[in-house]
N, C-alpha and C positions, 0 to 999 in steps of 0.2 A: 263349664261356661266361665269366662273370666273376665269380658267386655261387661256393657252397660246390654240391655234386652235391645231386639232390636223389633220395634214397634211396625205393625204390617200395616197398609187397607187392601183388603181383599178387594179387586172390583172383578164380580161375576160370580153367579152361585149354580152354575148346572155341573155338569160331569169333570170340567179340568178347575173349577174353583174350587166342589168338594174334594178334588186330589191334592191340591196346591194347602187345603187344609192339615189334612192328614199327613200331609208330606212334613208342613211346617213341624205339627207335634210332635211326629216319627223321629223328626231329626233331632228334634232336640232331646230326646230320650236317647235313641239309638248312638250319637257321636256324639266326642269334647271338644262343641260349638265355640269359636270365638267372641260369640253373642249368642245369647236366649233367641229365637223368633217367635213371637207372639202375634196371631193377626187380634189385632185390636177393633177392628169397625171391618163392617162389611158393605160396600155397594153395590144394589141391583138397579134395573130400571124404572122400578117403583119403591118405594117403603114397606106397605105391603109386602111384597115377594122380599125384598129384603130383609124384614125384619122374622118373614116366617123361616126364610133359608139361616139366617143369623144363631135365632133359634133352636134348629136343628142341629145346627154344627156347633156351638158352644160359642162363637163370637157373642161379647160381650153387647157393639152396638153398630146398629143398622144406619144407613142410609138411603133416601132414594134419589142422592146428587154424587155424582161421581168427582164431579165440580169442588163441592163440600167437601168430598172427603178427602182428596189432593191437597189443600187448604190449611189442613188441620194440623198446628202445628206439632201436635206429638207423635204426626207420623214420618218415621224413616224411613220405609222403600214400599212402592206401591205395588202388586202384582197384577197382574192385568189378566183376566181369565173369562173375556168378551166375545162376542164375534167381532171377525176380524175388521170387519168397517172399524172400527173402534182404537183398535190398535194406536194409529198415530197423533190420534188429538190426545187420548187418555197420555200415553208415552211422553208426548213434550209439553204439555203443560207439567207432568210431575216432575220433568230434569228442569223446569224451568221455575219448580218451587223448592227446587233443591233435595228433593228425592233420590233415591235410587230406585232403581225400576228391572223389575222382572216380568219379562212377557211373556206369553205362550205364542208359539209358532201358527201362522207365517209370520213375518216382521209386519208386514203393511200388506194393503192388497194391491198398492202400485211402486216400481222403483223409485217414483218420487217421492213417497211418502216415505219408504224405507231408507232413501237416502236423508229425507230429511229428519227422521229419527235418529242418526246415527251423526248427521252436523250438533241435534243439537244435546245428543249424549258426549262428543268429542267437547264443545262449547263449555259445556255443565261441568266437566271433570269426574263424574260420578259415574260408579258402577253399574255396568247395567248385563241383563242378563236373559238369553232366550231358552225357551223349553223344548228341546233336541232330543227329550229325554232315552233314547235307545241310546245315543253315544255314552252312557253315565255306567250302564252292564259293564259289569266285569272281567268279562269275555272281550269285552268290544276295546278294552282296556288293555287287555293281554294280546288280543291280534294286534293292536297297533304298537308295541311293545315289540313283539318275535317281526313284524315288518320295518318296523324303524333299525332293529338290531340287527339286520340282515340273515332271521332265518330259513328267507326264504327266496336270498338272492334279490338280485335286482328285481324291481318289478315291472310285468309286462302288461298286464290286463287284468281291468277291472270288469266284472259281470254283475251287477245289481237290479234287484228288484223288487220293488214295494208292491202287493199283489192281495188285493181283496174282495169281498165279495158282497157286499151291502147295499150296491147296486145294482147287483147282476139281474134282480126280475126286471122284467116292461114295467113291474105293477110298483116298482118302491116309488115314493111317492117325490114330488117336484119339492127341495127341502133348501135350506140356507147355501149347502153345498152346490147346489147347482147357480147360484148369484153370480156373474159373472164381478160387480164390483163386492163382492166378500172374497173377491180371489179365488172363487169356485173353480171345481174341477178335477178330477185326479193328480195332475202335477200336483198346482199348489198344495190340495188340501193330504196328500199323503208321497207325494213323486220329492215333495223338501226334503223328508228323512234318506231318502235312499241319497238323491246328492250328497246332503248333510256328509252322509256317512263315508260317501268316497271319497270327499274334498278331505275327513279326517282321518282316513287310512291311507290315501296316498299322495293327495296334496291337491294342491291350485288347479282346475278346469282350464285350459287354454281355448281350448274350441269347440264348437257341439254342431250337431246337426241333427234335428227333429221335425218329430211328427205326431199330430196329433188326431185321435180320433173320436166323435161322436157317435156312438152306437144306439141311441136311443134318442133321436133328436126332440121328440114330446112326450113329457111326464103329468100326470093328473096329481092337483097341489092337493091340501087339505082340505079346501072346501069345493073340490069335484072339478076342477076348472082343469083345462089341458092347457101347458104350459110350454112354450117350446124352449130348450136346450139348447145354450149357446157355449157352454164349458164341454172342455172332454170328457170322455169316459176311459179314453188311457192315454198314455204315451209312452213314445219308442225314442230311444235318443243314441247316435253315436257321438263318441266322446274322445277329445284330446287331452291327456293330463300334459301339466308343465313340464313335468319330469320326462317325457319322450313315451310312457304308458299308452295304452289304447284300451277303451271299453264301451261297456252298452249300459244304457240306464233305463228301465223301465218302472210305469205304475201303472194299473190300474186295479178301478173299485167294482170291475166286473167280472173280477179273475174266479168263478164258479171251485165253491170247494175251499178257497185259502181264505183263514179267518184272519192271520197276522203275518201273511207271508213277505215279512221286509226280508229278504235273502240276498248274500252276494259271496261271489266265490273270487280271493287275488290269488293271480296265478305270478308266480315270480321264476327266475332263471335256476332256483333251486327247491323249488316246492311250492306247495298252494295251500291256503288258508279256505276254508269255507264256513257259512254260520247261516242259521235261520234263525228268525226270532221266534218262532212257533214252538221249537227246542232251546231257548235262550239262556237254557242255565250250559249247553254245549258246544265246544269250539272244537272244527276236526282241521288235524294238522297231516298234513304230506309233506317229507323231505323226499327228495331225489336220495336214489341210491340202487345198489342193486340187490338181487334175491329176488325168489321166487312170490316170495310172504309180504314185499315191497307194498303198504297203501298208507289210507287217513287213517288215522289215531285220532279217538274219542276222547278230549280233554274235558271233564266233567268240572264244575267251578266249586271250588274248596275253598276254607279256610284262609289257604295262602296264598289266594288270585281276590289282592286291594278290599274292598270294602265290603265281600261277601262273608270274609270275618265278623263283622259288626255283628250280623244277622244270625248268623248258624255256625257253631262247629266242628262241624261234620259237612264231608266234603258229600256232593252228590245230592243232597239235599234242596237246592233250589231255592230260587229268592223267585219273587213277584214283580208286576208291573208298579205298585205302590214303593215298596225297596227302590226299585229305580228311580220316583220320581223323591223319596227321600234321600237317595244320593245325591240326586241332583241338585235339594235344596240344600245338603251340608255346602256346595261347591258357590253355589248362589251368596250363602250369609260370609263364607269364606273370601267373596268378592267383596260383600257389602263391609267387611270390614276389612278391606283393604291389604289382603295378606294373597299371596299366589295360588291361584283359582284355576280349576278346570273349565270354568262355568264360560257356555257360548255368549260372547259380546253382541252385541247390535252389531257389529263392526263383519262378526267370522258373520253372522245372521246375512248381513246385505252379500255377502258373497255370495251364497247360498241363493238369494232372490236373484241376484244378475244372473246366474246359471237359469234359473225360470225362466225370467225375460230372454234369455239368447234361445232358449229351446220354443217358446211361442214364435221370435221373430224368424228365425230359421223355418218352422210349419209356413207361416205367412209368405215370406221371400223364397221359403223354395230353394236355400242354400246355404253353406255353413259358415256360423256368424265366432269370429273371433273374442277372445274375453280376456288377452292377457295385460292391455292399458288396465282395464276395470277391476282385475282379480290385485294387480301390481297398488294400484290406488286403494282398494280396503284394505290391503295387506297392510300397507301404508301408516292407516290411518284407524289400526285395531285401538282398542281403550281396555282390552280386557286387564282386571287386577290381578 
């Protein structure tokens, strides 16, 4: 570390706050940070629940104002680890106190909100940064490496798919996820990463065409009540990449059987890549050529594929979904102090959500909605450090 620390407010303490925690400490043990991250205060929706979750995790002090703790001025980047209603009021009131700001995905639950996250991180000048976190693997690192460096020839076709099973009984219960204004639904709440990931392997969506489906149109909430279903339970998407590519994108949280099946396979003019996250420490490669014995090769992640060094030295070995979200925070403090970052902007984020929005409007209209003004315009108007 050779900056000043770089002071945090946690806002949210369930499952992506306590990893946003772990993540902070990890990184700064594990890599040679440009800044310390220390989250300093912590906000919940009460004092109470904040000062018990504060507690647990070692933050020093609680809040139950989120308001408060934006405000305060020994803090320098706010992490936001909410439901997603929250997202865009938390997000610009802290570029508007001079923060920088790290958010967990989605961006917003509307493109207006996500656009106006992103006017008023462009406005602020500060770094900002969204939780993508599969793109941060070192696999995912390396594919996009042997695809940029043409090992696999041009590329033809992307095949993606984000595929789980959390929902698959009648019986799982009516939950935040199904809200339509939290951005509920298979797309947004897991169909983002699978985008995410093709727009990072093989560039800008041009045009889509989807569809979406409700499999279970009424769920019984917590307190017995039958709920009707207004978000999907999956979606089917064809896809035009900028670059002349053609693929399919799919999610759903019904997929019976797959715990983490984010999966896609590019296939290129000279070989094919393929990766599941279920197997996330392996990458299998295909080059074109001939013989008998011609297939994938099992690239197992080592030492010498980026930041899986940190971790382990010994190849084969495997890193965790934690590792990832501590990679993702060295790239995060790496933005916040203003040095060249992998870390995903509001900016690459609202790409990402317009691809959402064309694939809802496309199920609605019934026919395939172009995105190359809108992808041209974030590209535009990235902020990333």
């Amino acid at each position: 570390m050779t900056g000043a620390p770089l002071n945090i407010a946690l806002i949210g303490s369930g499952f992506m706050g306590r990893a946003h925690t772990l993540a902070f400490a990890a990184a700064d043990r594990t890599f040679d940070l440009p800044r310390s991250p220390r989250v300093t205060i912590l906000a919940d929706r009460d004092l109470g629940t904040a000062t018990a979750a504060a507690a647990s995790l070692g933050i020093a002090r609680a809040s139950g104002d989120w308001r408060e703790t934006i405000a305060d001025a020994s803090i320098d980047m706010v992490a936001i680890a909410t439901p997603n209603l929250l997202h865009a009021p938390i997000a610009i009131a802290a570029l508007e106190a001079g923060k920088a700001v790290y958010c967990e995905k989605p961006l917003a639950t509307t493109i207006a909100e996500s656009e106006a996250m992103t006017a008023a991180a462009a406005a602020s000048g500060l770094p900002t940064a969204v939780g993508f976190t599969y793109l941060y693997n070192p696999m995912i690192v390396l594919a996009r490496e042997l695809i940029a460096g043409g090992e696999i020839g041009e590329v033809t076709a992307f095949r993606g798919i984000h595929a789980e099973d959390f929902m698959a009984s009648a019986d799982a219960p009516f939950n935040w996820r199904c809200e339509p204004d939290q951005a509920g639904g298979a797309l947004a709440d897991i169909g983002s990463h699978i985008i995410a990931m093709a727009r990072h392997l093989v560039g800008d969506i041009a045009a889509v065409s989807g569809r979406l489906h409700t499999v279970y149109p009424m769920r019984r909430d917590a307190r017995g009540a039958d709920r009707a279903v207004t978000v999907d339970d999956q979606m089917d998407a064809v896809v035009e990449f900028a670059n002349g590519a053609t693929g399919t994108l799919a999610a759903s949280w019904i997929a019976s059987g797959h715990k983490m099946g984010l999966a896609f396979e590019v296939s290129g003019t000279r070989g094919s890549i393929a990766f599941t996250q279920e197997r996330f420490s392996e990458l299998r490669l295909y080059r074109s050529g001939p013989g008998r014995t011609n297939g994938f090769t099992t690239i197992c992640a080592g030492p010498e594929h980026g930041d899986y060094g940190a971790f382990c030295p010994a190849p084969g070995h495997q890193i965790g979904y934690n590792d990832l979200k501590t990679i993702e925070v060295k790239a995060v403090v790496e933005a916040a102090a203003g040095l060249p970052s992998a870390a995903m902007s509001f900016a690459d984020a609202l790409a990402v959500e317009r691809v959402t929005d064309a694939i809802r409007r496309s199920h609605r209209e019934g026919c395939w909605i172009g995105l190359q003004a809108a992808w041209a315009g974030a590209s535009a108007a990235s902020i990333s450090s």
